[in-house]
N, C-alpha and C positions, 0 to 999 in steps of 0.2 A: 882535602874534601872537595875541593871545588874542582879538582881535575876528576875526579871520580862521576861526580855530576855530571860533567860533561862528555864523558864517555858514554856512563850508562844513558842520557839524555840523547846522545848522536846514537846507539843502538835501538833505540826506542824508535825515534827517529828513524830511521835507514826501515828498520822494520814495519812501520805504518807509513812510508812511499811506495814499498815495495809492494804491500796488498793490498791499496790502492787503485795503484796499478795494475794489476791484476783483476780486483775488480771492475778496472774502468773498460778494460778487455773483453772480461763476462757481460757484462751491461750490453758491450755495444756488439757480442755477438748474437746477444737475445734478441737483439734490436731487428738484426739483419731475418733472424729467425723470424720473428713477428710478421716481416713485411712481407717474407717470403710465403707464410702461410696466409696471411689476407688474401696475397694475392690469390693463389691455390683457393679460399674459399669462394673470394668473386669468380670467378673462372669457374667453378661446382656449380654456383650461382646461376649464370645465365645457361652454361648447360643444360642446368633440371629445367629450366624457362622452354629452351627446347625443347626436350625432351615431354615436356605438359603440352606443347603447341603440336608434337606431330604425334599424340598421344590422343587429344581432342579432334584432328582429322582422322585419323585411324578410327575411333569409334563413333565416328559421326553415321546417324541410325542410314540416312539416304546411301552412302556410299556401302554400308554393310549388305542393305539391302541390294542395291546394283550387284554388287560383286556377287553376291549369294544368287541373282537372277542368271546371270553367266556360267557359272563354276559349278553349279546344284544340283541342276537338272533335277527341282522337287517340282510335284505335281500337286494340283488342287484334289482334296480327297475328297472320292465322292461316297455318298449310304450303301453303294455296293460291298463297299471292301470294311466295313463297320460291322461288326457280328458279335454274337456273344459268346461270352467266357465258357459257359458249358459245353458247344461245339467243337474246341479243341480238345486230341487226345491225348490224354498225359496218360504214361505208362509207365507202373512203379514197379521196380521190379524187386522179387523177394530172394534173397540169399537161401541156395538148397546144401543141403548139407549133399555131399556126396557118399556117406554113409546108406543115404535111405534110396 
């Protein structure tokens, strides 16, 4: 009886080192996982930080404005070129049957 014990007791054994072990393997590759993605998120992190800084000079109203003074070539409108809607001709045209 007692050798019995100690077999079944040493497979027991052998069995609960062995996925332990294995365990202690998964653990410490989530581990490595972990610190790999922190880091990957701090790095996201200060990018978007960028990303907000040349996003706040890019719409900054003064520089819109310059660059729009340069590249536009818009002109100050004057009451000449302002007229009413009735003076334009719109022309509708009706479908003829080629019968008639």
């Amino acid at each position: 009886m007692n050798r019995r014990f100690y077999i079944v007791f040493g497979i027991i054994l052998i069995v609960l080192v062995a996925s332990l072990f294995q365990l202690k393997h998964q653990v410490v590759k989530l581990e490595k996982n972990l610190v790999t993605n922190q880091s990957l998120i701090q790095k996201e992190k200060e990018s978007i930080k960028v990303l907000k800084a040349e996003w706040s000079y890019l719409t900054n109203p003064s520089r819109i404005e310059i660059l729009s003074e340069n590249f536009l070539n818009l002109r100050i409108l004057t009451l000449k070129q302002i007229g009413d809607i009735e003076k334009i001709p719109f022309f509708i045209e009706k479908k003829r049957d080629k019968n008639k």
